[in-house]
C-alpha positions in Angstrom: 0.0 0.0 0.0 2.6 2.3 0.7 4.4 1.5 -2.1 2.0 2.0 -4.8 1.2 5.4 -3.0 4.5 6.2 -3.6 4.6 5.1 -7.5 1.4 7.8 -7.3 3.4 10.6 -5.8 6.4 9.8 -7.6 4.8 9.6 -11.2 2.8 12.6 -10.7 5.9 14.3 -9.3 7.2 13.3 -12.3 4.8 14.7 -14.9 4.0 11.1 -15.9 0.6 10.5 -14.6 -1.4 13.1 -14.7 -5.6 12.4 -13.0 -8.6 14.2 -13.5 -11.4 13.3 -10.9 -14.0 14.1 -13.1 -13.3 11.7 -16.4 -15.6 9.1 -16.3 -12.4 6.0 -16.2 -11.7 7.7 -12.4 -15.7 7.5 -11.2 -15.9 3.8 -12.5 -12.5 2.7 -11.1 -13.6 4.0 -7.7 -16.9 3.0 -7.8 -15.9 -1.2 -8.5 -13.3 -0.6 -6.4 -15.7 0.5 -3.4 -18.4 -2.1 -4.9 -15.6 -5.2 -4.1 -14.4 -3.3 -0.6 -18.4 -3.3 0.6 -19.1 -6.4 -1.2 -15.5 -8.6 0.5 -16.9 -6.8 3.7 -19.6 -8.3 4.1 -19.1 -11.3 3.7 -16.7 -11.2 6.7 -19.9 -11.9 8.7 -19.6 -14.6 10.9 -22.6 -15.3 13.3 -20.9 -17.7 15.4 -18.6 -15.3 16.1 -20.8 -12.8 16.5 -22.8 -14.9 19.0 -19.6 -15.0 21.2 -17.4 -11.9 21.0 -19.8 -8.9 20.5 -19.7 -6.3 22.9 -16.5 -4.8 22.1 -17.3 -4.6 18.5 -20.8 -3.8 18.6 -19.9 -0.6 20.9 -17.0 0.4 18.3 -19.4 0.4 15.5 -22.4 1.9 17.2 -21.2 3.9 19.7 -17.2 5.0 19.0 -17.7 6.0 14.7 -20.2 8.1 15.5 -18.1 9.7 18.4 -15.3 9.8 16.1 -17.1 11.5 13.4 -18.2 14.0 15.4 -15.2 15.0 16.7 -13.4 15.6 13.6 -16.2 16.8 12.2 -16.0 19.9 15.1 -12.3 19.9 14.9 -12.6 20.0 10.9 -15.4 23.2 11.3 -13.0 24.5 13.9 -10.0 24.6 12.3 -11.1 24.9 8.9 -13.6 28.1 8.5 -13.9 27.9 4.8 -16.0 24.7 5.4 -19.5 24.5 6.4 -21.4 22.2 9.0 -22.0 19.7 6.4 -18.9 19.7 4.9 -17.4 19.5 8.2 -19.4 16.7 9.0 -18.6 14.9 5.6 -14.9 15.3 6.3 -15.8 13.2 9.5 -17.9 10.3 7.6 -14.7 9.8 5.1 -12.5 9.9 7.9 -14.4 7.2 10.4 -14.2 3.9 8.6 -11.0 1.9 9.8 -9.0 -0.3 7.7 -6.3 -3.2 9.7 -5.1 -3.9 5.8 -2.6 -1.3 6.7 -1.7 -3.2 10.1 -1.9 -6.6 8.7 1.4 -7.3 11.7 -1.9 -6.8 14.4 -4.6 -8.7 12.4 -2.2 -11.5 11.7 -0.3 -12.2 14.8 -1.2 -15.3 16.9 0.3 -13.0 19.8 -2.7 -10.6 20.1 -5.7 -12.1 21.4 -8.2 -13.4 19.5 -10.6 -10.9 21.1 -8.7 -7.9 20.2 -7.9 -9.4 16.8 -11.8 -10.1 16.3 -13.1 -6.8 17.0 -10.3 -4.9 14.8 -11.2 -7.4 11.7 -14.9 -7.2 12.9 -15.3 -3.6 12.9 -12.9 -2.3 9.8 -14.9 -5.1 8.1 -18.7 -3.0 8.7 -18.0 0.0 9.5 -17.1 0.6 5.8 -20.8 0.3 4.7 -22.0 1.9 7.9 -20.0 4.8 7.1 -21.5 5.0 4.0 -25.0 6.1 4.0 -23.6 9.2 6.4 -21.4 10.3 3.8 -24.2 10.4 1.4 -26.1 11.7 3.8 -23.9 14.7 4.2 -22.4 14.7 0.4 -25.8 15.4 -0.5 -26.6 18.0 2.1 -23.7 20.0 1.4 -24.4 20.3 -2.4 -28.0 20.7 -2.1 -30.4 23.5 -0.7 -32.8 21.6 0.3 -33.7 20.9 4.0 -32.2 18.2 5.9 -35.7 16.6 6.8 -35.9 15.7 3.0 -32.3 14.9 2.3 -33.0 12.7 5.1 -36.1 11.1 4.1 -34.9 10.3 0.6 -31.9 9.1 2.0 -33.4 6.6 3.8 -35.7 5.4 1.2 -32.7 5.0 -1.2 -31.3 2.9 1.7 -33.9 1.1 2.8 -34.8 -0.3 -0.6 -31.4 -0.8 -1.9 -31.1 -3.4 1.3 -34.0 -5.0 0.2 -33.0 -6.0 -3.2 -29.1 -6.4 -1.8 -30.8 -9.2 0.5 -33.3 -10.3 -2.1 -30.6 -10.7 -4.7 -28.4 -12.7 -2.4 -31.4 -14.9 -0.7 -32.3 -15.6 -4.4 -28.5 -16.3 -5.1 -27.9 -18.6 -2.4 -31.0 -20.6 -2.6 -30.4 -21.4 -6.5 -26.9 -22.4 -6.1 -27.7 -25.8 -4.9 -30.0 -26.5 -7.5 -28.4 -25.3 -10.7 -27.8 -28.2 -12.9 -25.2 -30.8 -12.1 -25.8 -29.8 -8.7 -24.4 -27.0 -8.3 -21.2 -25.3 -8.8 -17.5 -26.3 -8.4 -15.8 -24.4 -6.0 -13.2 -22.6 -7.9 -16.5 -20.9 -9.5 -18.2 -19.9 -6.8 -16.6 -16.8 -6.2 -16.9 -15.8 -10.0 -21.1 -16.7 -9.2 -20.8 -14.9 -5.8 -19.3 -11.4 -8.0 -22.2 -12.1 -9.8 -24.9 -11.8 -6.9 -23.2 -8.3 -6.2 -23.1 -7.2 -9.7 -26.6 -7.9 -10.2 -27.9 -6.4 -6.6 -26.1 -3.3 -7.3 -27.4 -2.9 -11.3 -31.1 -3.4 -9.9 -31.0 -1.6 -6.7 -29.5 1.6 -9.1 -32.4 0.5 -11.7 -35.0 0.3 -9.1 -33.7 4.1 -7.6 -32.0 2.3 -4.2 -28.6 2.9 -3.4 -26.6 -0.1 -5.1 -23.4 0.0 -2.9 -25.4 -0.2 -0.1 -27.3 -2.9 -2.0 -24.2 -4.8 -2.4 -23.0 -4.9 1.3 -26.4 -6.9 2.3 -25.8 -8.8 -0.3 -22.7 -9.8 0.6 -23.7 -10.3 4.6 -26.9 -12.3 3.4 -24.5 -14.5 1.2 -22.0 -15.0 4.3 -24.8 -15.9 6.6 -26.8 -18.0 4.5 -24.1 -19.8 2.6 -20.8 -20.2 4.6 -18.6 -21.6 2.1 -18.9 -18.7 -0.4 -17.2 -16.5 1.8 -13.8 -18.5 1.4 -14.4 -19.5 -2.2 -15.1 -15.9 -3.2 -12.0 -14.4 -0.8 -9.4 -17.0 -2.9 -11.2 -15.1 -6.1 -11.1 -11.6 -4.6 -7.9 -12.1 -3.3 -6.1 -10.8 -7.3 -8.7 -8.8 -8.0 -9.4 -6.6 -5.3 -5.7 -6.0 -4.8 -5.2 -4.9 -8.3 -8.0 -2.4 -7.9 -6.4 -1.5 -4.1 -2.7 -0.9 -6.2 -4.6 1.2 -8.9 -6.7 3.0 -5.9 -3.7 4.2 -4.0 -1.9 5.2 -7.0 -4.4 7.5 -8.5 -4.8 8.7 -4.9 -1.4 9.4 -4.5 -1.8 10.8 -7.8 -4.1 12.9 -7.0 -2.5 14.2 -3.5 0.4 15.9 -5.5 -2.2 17.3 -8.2 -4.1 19.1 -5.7 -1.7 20.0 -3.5 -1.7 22.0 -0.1 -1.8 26.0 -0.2 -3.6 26.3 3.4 -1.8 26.9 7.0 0.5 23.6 7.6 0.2 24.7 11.3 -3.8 23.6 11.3 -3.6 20.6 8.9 -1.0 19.2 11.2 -3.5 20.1 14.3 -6.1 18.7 12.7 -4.5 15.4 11.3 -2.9 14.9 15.7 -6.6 15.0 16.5 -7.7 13.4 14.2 -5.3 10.5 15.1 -4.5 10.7 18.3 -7.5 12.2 20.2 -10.7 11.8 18.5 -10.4 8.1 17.8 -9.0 6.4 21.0 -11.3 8.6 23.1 -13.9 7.4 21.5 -13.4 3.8 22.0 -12.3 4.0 25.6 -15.7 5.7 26.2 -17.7 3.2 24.1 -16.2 0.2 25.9 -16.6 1.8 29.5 -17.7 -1.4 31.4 -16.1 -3.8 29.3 -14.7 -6.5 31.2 -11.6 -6.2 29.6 -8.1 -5.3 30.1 -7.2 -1.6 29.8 -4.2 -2.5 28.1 -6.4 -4.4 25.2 -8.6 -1.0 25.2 -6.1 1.4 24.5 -4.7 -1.1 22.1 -7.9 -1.2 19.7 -8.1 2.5 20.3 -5.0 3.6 18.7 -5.5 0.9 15.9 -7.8 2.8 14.1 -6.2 3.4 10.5 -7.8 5.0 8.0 -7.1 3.5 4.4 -9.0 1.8 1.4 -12.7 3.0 2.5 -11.6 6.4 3.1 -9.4 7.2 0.3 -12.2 5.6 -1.8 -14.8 8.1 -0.4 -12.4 11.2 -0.7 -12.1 10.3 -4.5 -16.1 9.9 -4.6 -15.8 13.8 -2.7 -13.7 15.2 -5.3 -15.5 13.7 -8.1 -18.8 15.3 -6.9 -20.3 18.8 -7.0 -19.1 20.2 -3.8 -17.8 23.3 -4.0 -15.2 23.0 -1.6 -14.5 19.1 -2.4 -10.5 20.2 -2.8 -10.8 21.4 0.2 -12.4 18.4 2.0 -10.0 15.8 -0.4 -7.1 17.3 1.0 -7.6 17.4 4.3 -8.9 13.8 4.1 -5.8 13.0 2.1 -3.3 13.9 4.4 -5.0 12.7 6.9 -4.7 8.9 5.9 -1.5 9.5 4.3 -0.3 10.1 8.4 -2.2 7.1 9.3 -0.8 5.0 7.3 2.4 6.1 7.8 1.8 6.2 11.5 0.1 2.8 11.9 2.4 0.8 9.5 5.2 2.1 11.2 3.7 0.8 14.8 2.0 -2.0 14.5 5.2 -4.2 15.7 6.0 -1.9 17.9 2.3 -1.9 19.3 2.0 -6.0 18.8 5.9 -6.0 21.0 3.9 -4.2 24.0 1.1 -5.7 24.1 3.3 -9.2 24.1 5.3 -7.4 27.1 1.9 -6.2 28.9 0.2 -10.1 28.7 4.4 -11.6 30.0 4.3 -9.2 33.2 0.9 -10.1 34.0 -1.7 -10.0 31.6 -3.7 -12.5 30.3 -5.6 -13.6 27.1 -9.2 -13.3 27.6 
């Protein structure tokens, strides 16, 4: 990921890639990319799991996004005049989905509890599609003059009924697999049938005026619930392709970082990316998980491990390929923003995985 953020920077630094947000290639790269992000999410649904280990990421996906929206949506307003409330709060929705991708060293390592490793994976998996309706929500209210009762109310609809058909789609999917002739598929095709559940709940739910990408993350959490061996065919088939649309992502962000560049105070982008970081995101999760039973070294942990990466970069582009009038403005901030995190989390997550380990020898204890 860093890398091919790098090949961005570097070829646009370069004068050899050049990206303009608004040409139709950019909108459809971003749009499949998020389509196989919301889609692979989803399907991370495990109700066994879920049955077991749910508080802690439950509360981080109900109670600390929100938190952490909030507050860098009021630092963002605060630091940032130019911006309006729903700008402001925009900024916040891009910025609150989390992505352990970046600290694979933490999601990987047999070292961290399973608990801590469950709720990370658990939340970065859904709080990608539950981020999305509130940047929507908020893209839509910034550009438009209507009220926000109405925005609101359409909103909804074109939520509600795209989860409908994303369900519909999938129950349909997953009941007709078993009886397609020859009994069904072989398994190195399921994932290739599974694509084509999502394809087809996002082209109707857009067809049928629901939101498809929301469409396509039901989808994918009906398919994981009601057929549990799609979930590993389809993530052996996703595997290639949804990191060659994560390589292309962070090189047209990257891209796209050095075409629009920076011409605001360096002293409040760096305030707002350290509270952005380090403030708004841990203190929302130690709030959230107040009367957890579980060790304060495991809470601050999951605090801090809170990067921002695919979901976010993927929502700034949809922001700068919009109408908004200040969407620069609001890409750039996002921008630099998860550049930091990435830099910051990749660089700590052995670091972060060695303390833990030293926390659980002098003491602690897996829960």
């Amino acid at each position: 990921s860093v890398l091919s953020l790098g090949a961005g920077i570097g070829l646009s630094i370069g004068g050899i890639l050049t990206v303009d947000p608004a040409t139709e290639l950019v909108l459809i790269v971003v749009e499949l990319a998020l389509l196989l992000t919301l889609f692979a999410d989803g399907l991370l649904v495990e109700d066994q799991l879920l049955r077991t280990e749910w508080r802690a990421p439950v509360r981080a996906l109900v109670l600390a996004m929100p938190i952490t929206l909030t507050l860098i949506a009021c630092a963002g307003k605060l630091l940032f005049a130019d911006l309006s409330w729903p700008e402001a709060f925009l900024l916040g929705a891009v910025l609150s989905p989390t992505d352990p991708v970046i600290t694979s060293a933490v999601v990987s390592s047999k070292r961290i509890p399973a608990a801590i490793r469950h709720t990370l994976n658990l939340e970065s998996g859904l709080n990608d599609g539950l981020a999305l309706p509130f940047v929507l929500f908020f893209l839509v209210l910034a550009t438009s003059a209507g009220s926000a009762g109405i925005e609101a109310l359409q909103l909804v609809g074109e939520t509600g009924f795209g989860a409908l058909v994303g369900g519909g789609v999938a129950l349909v999917g997953a009941l007709l697999l078993p009886r397609l002739p020859g009994g069904g598929l072989r398994h190195k095709y399921e994932g290739v049938y599974a694509l084509g559940i999502a394809l087809a709940a996002f082209g109707l739910a857009e067809v049928a005026w629901g939101n498809g990408l929301i469409a396509v993350f039901v989808a994918g959490i009906v398919l994981a619930l009601k057929r549990h061996d799609i979930p590993a065919s389809f993530g052996q088939f996703n595997e290639s392709v949804s990191a060659t649309f994560q390589v292309i992502t962070f090189v047209l962000f990257g891209a796209l970082i050095v075409d629009t560049g920076w011409d605001g105070s360096l002293v409040r982008l760096v305030s707002f990316i350290l509270v952005a970081l380090v403030v708004a995101r841990p203190a929302a999760v130690l709030l959230s998980f107040l009367g957890i039973p579980m060790p304060f070294a495991h809470k601050l942990f999951i605090a801090w491990f809170g990067p921002k990466g695919v979901a976010s970069m993927l929502f700034a582009l949809l922001v700068l390929s919009s109408g908004l009038a200040d969407r620069t403005l609001v890409f750039d901030i996002a921008s630099y923003t998860i550049l930091a995190s990435i830099l910051a989390h990749g660089l700590t997550d052995t670091l972060g995985s060695n303390w833990l380990d030293r926390r659980l020898g002098s003491g602690g204890s897996l829960p």
